[in-house]
Backbone bond lengths (Angstrom), bond angles and torsions (degrees), N, CA, C in turn:
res aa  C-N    CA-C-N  psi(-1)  N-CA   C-N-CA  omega(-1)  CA-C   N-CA-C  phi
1 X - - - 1.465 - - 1.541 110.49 -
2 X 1.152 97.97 145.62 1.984 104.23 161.89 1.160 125.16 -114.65
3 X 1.119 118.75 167.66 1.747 120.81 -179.51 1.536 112.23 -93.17
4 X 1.255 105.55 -25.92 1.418 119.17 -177.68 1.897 115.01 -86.84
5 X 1.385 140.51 155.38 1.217 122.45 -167.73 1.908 93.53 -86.68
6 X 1.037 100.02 -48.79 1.989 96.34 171.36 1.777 112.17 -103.02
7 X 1.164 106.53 150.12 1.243 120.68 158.61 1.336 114.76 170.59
8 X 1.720 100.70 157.87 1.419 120.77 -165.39 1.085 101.50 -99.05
9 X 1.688 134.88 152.03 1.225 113.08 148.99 1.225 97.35 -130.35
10 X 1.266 121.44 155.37 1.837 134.84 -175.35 1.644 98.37 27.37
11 X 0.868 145.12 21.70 1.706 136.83 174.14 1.044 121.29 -24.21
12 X 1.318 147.11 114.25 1.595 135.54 178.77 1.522 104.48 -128.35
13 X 1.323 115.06 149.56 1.568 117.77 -174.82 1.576 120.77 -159.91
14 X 0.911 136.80 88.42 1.073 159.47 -177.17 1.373 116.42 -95.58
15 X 1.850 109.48 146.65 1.756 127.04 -153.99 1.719 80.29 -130.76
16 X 1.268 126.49 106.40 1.382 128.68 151.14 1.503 84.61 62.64
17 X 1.433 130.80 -149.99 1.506 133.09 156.45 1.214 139.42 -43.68
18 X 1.262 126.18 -6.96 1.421 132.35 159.01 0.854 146.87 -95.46
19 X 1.079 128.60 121.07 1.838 135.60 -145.66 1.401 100.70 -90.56
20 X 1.188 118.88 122.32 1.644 116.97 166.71 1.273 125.48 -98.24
21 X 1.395 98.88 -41.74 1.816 99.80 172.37 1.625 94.43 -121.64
22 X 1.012 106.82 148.41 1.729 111.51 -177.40 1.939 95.32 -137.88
23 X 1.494 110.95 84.79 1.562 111.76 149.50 1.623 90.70 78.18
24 X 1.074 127.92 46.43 1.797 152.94 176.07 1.578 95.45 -61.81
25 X 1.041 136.85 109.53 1.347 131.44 149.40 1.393 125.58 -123.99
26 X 1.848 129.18 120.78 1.179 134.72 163.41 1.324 102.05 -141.83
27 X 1.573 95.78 -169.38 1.583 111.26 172.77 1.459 113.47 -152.98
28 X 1.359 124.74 -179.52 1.526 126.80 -162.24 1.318 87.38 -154.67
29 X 1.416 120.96 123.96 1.535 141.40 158.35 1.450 118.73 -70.66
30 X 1.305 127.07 124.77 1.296 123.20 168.52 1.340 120.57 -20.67
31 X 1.178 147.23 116.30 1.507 149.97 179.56 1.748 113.58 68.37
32 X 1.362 127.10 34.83 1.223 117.52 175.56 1.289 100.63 -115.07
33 X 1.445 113.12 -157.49 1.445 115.54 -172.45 1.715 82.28 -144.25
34 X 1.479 92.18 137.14 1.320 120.68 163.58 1.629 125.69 -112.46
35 X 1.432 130.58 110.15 1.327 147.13 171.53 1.270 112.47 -85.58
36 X 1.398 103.00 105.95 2.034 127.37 170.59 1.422 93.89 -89.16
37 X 1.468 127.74 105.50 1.253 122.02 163.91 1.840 108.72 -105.78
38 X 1.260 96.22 -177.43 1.493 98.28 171.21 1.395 109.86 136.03
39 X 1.208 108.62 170.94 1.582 127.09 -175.55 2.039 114.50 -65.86
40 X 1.216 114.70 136.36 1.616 84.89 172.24 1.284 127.06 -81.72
41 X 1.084 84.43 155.70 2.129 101.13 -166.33 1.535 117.27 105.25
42 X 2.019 127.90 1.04 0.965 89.11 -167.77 1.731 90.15 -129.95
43 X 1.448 81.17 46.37 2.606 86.82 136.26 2.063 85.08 89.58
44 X 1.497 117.90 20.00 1.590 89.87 169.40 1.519 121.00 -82.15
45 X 1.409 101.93 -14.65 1.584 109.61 179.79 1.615 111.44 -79.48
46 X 1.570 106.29 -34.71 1.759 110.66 179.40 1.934 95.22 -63.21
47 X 1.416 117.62 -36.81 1.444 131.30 177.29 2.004 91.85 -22.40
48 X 1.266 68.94 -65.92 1.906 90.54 -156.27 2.062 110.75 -44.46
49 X 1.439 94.56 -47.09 0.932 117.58 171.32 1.680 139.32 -23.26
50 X 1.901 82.20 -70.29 1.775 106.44 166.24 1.648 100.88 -71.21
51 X 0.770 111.04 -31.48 1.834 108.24 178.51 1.583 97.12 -58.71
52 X 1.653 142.67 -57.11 1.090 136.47 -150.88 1.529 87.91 -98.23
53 X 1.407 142.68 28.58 1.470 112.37 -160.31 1.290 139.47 52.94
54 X 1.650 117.26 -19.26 1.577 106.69 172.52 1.637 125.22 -51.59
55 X 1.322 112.39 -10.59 1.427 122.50 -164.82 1.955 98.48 -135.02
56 X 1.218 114.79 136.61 0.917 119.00 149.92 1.462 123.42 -115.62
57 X 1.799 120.01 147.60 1.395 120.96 -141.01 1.617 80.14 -96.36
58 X 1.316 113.11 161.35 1.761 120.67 176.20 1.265 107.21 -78.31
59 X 1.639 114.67 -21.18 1.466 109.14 -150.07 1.350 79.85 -168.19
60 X 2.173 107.82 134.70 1.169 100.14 169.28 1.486 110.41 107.13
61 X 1.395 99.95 161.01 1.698 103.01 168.00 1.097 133.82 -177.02
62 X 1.455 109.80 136.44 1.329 131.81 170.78 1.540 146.10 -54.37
63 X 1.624 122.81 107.04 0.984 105.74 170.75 1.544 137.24 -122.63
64 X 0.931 123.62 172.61 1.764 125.12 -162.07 1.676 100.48 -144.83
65 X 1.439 112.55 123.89 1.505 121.26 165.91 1.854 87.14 56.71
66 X 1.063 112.97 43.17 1.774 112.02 162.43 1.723 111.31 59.53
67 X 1.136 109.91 15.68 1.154 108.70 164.50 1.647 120.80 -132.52
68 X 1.636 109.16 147.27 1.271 104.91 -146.70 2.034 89.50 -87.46
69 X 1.498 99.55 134.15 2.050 93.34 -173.11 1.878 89.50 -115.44
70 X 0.751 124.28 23.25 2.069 118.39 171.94 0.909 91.01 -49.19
71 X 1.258 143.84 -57.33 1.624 124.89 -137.18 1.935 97.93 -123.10
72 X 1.130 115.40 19.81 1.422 121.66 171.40 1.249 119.42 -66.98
73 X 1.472 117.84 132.33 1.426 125.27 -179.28 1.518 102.83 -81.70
74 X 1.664 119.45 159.93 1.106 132.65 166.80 1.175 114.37 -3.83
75 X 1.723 83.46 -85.28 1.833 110.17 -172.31 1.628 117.04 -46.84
76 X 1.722 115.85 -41.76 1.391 110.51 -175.42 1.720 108.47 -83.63
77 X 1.595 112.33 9.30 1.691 116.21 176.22 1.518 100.14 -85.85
78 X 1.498 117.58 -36.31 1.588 114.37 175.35 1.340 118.87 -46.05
79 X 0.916 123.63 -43.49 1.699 124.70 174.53 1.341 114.48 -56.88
80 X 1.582 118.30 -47.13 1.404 120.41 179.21 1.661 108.79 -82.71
81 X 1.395 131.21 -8.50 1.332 107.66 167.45 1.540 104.02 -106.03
82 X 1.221 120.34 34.34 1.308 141.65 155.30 1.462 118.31 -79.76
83 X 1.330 104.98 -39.42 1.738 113.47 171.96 0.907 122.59 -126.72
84 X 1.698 111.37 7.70 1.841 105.17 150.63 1.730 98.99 -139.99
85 X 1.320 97.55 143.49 1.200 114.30 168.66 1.407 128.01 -160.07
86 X 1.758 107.03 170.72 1.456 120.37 -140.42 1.218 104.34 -101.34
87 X 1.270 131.17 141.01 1.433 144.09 150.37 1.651 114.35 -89.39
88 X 1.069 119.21 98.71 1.405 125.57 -157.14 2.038 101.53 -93.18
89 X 1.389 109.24 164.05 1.647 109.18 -161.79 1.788 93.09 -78.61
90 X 1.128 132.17 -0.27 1.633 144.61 -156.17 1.654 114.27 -113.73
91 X 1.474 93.48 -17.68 1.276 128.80 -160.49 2.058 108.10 44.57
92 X 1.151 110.68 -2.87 1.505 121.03 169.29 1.970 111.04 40.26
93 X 1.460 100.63 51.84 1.136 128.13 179.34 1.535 108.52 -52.66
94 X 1.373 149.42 158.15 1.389 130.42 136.52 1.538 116.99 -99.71
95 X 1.931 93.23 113.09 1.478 120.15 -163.54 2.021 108.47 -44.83
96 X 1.074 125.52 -31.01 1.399 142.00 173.76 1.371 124.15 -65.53
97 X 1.162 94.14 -17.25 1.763 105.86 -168.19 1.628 96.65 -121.93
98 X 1.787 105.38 145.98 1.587 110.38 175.64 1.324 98.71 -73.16
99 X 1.676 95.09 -171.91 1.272 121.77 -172.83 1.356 105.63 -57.31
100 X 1.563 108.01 -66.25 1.550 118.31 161.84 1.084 130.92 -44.62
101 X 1.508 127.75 -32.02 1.231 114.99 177.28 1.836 126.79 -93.54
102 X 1.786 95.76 -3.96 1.103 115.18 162.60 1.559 115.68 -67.39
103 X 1.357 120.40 -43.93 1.341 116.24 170.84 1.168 131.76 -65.45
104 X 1.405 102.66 -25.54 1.737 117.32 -178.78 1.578 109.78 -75.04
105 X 1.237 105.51 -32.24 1.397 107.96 177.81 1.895 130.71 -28.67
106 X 1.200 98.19 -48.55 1.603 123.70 -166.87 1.753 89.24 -68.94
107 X 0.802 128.59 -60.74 1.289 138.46 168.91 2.069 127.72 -55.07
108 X 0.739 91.71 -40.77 2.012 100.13 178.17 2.116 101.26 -76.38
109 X 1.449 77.79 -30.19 1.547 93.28 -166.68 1.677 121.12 -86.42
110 X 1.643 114.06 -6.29 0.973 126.92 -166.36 1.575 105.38 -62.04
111 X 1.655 115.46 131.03 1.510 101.99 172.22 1.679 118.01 -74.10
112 X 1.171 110.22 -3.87 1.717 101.50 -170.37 1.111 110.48 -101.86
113 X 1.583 121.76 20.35 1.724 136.76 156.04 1.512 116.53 -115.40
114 X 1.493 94.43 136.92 1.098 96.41 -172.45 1.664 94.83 -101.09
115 X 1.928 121.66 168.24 1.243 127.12 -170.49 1.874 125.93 -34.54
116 X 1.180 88.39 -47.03 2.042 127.95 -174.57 1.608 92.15 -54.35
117 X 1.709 126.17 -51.50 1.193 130.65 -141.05 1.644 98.03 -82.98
118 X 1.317 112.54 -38.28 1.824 122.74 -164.36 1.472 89.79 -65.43
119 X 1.254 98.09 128.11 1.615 95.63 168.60 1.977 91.27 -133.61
120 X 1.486 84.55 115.03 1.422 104.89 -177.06 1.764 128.66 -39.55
121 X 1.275 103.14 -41.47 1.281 141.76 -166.94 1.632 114.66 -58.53
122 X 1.523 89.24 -55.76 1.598 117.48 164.27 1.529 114.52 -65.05
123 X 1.474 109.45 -49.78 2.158 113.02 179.10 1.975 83.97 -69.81
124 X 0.911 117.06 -43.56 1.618 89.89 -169.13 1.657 128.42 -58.22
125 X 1.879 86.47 -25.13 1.514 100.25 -173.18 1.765 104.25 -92.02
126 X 0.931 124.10 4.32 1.640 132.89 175.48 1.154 97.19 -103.68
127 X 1.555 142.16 -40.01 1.176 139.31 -176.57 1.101 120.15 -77.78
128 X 1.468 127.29 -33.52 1.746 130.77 148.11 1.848 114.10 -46.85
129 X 1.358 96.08 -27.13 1.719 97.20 -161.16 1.455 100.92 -68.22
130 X 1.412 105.07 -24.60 1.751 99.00 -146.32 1.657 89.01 -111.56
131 X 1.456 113.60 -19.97 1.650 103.31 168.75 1.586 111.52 -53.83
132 X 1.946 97.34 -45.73 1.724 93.70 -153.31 2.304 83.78 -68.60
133 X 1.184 119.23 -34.38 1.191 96.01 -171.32 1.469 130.76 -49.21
134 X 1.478 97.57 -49.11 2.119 107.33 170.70 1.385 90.11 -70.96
135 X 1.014 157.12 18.44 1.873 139.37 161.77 1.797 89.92 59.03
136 X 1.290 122.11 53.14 1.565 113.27 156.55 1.495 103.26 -128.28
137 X 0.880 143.71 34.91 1.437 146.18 -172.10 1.553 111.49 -53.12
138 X 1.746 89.04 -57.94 1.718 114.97 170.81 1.554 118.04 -34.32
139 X 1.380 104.25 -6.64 1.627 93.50 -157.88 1.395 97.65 -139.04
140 X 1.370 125.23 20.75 1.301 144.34 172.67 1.648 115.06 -36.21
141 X 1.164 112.64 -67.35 1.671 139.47 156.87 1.369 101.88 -42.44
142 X 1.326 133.22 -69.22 1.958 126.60 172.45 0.839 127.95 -4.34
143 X 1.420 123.57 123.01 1.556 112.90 155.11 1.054 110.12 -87.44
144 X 1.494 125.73 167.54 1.229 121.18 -161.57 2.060 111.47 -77.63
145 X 1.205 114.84 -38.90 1.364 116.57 171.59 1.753 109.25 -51.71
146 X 1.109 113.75 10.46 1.697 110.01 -176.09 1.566 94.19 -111.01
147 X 1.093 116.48 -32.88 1.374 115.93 -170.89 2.063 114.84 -90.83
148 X 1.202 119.26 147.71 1.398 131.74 172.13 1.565 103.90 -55.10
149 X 1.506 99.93 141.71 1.357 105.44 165.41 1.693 123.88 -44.18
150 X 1.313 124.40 -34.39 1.241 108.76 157.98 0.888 130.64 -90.23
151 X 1.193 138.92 -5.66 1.552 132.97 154.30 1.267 110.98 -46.77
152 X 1.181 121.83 -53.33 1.920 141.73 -170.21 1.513 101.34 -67.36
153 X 1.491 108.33 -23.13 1.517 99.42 178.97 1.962 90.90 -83.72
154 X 1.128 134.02 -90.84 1.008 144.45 135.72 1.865 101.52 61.13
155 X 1.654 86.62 -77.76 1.512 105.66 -179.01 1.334 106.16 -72.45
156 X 1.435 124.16 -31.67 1.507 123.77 176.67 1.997 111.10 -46.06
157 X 1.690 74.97 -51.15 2.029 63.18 -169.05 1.481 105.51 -91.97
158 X 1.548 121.15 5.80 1.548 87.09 142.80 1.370 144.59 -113.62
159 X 1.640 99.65 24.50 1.504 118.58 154.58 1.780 89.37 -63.33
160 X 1.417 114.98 -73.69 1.496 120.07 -172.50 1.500 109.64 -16.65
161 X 1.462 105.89 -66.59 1.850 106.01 175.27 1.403 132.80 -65.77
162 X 1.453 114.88 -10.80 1.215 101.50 165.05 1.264 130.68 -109.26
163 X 1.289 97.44 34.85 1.569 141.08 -177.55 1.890 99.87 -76.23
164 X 1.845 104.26 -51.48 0.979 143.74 -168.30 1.608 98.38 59.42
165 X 1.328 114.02 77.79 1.257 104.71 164.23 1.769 136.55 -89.56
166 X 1.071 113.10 160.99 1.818 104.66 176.78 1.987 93.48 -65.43
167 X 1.054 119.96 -38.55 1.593 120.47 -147.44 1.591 105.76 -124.90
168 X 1.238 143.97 145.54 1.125 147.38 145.29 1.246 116.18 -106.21
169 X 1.468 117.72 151.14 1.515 123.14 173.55 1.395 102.98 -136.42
170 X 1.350 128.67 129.54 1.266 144.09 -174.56 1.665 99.72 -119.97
171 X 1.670 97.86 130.47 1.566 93.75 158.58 1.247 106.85 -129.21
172 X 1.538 112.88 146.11 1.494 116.15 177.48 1.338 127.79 41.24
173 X 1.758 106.50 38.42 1.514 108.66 -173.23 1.441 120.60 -60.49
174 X 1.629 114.72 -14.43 1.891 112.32 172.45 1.399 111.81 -109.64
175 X 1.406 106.18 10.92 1.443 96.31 179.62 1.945 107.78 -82.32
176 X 1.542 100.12 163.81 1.685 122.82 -162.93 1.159 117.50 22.54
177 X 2.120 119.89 37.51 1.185 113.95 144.84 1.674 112.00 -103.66
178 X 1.618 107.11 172.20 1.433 116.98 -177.07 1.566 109.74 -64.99
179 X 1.454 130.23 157.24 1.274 117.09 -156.26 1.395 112.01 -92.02
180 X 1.423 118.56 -1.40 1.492 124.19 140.76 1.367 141.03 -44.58
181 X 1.374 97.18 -51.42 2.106 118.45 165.56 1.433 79.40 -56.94
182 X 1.414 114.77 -86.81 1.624 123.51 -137.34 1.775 101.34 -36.11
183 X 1.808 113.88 -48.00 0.875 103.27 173.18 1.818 142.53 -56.31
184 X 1.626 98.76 -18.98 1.228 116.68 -168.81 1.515 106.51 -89.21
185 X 1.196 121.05 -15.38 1.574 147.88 -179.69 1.451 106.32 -83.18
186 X 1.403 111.26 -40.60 1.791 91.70 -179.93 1.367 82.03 -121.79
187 X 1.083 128.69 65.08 1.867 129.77 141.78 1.706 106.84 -113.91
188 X 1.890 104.26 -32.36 1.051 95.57 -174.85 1.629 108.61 -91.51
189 X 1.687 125.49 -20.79 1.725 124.30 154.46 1.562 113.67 -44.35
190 X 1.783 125.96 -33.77 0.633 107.36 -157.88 1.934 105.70 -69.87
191 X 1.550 80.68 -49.82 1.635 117.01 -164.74 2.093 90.79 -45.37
192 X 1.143 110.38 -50.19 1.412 102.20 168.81 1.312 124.78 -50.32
193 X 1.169 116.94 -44.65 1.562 119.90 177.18 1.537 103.42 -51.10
194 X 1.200 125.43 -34.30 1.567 110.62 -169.34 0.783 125.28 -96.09
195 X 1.647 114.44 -32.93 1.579 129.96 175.22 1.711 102.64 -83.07
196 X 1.417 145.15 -63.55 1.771 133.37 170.56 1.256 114.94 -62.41
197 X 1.329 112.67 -32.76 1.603 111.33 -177.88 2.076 108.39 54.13
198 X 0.882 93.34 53.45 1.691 112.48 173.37 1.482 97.98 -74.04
199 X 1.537 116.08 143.34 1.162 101.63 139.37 1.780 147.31 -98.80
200 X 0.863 130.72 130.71 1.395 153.25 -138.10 1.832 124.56 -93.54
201 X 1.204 103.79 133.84 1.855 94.27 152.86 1.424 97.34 -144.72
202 X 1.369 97.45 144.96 1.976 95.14 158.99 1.418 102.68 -120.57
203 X 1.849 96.65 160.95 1.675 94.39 176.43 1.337 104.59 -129.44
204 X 1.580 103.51 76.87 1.656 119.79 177.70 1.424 112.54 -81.05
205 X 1.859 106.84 156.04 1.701 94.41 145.56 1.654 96.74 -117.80
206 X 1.526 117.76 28.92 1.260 105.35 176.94 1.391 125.90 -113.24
207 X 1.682 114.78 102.75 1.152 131.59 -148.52 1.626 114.11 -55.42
208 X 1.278 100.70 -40.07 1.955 125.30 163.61 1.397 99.86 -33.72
209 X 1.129 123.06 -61.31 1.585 129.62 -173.15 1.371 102.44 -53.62
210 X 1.903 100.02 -75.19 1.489 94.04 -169.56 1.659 124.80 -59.88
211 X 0.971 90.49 -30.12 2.026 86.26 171.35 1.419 104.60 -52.62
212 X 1.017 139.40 -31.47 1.620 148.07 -163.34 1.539 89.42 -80.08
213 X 1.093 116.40 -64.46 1.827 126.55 -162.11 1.177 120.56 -69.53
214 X 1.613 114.18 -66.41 1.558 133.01 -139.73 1.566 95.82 -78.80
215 X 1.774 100.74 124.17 1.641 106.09 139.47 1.180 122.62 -88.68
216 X 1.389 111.87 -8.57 1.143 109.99 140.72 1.289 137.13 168.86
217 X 1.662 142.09 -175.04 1.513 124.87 -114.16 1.400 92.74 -135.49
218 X 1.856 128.57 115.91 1.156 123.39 156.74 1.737 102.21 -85.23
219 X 1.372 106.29 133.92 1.574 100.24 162.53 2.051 117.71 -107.14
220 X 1.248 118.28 94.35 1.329 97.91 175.99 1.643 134.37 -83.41
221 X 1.124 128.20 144.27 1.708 141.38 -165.94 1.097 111.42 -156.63
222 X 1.605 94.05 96.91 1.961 103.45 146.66 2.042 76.62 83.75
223 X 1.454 122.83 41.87 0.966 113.54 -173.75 1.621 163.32 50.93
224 X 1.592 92.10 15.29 1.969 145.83 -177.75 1.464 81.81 -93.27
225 X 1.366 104.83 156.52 1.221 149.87 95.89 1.512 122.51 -28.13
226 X 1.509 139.58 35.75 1.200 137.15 -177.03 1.532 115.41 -36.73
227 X 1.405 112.14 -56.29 1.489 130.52 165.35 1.782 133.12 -112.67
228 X 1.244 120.38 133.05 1.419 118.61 172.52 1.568 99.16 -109.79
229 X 0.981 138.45 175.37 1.145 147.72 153.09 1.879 148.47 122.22
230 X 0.950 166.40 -157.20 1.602 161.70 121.44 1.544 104.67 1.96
231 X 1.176 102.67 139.66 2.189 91.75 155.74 1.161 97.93 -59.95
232 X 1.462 130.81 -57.33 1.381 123.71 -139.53 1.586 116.12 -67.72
233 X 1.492 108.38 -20.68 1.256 121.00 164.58 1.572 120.32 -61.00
234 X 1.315 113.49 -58.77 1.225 127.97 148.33 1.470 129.81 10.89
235 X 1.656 73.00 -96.25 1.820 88.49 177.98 1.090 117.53 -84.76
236 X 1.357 130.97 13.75 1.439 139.34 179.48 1.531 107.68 -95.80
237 X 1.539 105.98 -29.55 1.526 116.28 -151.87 1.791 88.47 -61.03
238 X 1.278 105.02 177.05 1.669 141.05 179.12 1.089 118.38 -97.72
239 X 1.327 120.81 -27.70 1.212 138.95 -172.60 1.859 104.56 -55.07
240 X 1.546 104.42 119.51 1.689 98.95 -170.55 1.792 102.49 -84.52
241 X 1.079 121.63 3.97 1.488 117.30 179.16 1.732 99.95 -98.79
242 X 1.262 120.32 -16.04 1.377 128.70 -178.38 1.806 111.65 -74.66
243 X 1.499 79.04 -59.15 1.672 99.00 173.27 1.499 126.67 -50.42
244 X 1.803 89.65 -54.37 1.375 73.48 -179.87 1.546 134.88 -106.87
245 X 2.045 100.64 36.69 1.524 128.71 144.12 0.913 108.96 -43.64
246 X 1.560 115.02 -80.53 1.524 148.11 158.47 1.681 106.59 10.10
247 X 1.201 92.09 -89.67 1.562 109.21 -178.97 0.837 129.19 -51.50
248 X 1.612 122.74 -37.24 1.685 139.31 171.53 1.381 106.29 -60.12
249 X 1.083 124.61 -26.14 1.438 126.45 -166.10 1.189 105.01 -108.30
250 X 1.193 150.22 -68.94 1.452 149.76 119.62 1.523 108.49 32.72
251 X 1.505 120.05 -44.99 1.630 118.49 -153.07 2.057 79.36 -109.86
252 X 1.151 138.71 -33.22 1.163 123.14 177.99 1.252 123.14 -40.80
253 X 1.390 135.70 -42.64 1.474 145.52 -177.91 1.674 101.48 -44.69
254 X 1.493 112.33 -57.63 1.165 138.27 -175.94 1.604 120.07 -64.33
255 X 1.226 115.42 -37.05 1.673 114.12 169.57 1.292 98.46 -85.74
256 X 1.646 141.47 -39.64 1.605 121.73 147.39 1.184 120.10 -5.96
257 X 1.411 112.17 -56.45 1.773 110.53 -146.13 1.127 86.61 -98.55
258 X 1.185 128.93 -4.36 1.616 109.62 -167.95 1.631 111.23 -96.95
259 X 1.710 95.51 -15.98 1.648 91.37 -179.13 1.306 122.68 -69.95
């Protein structure tokens, strides 16, 4: 068992000869937000992974809602991606179905109702709730190929919420939108954090975000855990591989504007 609702301990994970996570250790507090930063390629998305069961760690172990799931079969992972779930970079919409009926989905679809129990009336009135919350309401009628990649993300996590999960996992929620979306994308993660108070991970390298989010900061390198801890620790640290994250990212806003 853990005290914490996520945590790693020594995690190791390896692709044929390549080590992705090498001896990974953090944790995630009931209702905080956790920031996976780092370079791409070094294992924050596989991160996400061992959290949902898609991955099992070689070495080490994982836990979720304080219980340790490494060695969980399929069937006993259904329960846990029952109370945590993913906001994927694709947002993995179903192209056939509107905006609305994409959200409704999680709900019509639930196995622990039977036909008699769905009362339509109610998913319609949860499904308005959570449009006007992401500000996509407008696009209710949409299919998703009509709408911008952040819109589709947008609607993703509030398919995600009416999921009603204990946990969310976001990956790369500002990545290959314009830096307007991106901004409009973690105003509305943020604005969730205060009003659902979910608990959280993102798997950014965009520091803008996580300063907005993180209680607090995994940094991975060369497949470490380089850093656990506060932003403020963070960006305070000395550390010249930290810094000059920091800075690299920091100066992007600026070669934007310059193009």
């Amino acid at each position: 068992m853990s005290d914490h609702y996520i945590e790693f301990r020594n995690v190791s994970k390896a692709f044929d000869e390549r080590v992705v996570l090498n001896d990974v250790s953090f944790y995630v507090d009931q209702g905080q937000c956790c920031v996976i930063l780092g370079r791409s390629g070094v294992g924050k998305s596989v991160t996400l992974k061992h959290i949902l069961g898609f991955l099992k760690p070689d070495s080490g172990s994982v836990f979720v809602a304080g219980e340790d799931i490494t060695g969980w079969t399929e069937e006993q992972m259904g329960a846990v991606r029952r109370r945590v779930t993913m906001v994927f970079q694709s947002g993995a919409l179903f192209d056939s179905l509107t905006v609305a009926e994409n959200v409704a989905y999680p709900l019509v679809s639930r196995g622990d109702l039977d036909d008699a129990a769905v009362d339509m009336d109610e998913i319609d009135g949860r499904v308005a709730e959570l449009l006007k919350l992401l500000e996509v309401a407008e696009y209710a009628d949409r299919l998703p190929a009509e709408l911008s990649t952040g819109m589709r993300r947008a609607v993703a996590i509030a398919r995600a919420l009416a999921q009603e999960p204990e946990a969310i996992l976001y990956d790369e929620p500002t990545t290959m939108v314009d830096p307007i979306m991106a901004a409009h994308i973690s105003e509305l993660i943020s604005r969730l954090k205060s009003t659902v108070r979910k608990t959280s991970v993102v798997v950014t390298h965009d520091t803008h975000l996580a300063r907005k989010l993180a209680d607090s900061v995994v940094f991975l390198h060369e497949g470490r855990a380089k850093f656990f801890g506060p932003w403020h620790d963070f960006e305070s640290s000395s550390d010249p591989i930290l810094q000059n994250f920091l800075l690299q990212d920091a100066l992007v806003p600026a070669l934007d504007h310059s193009l």
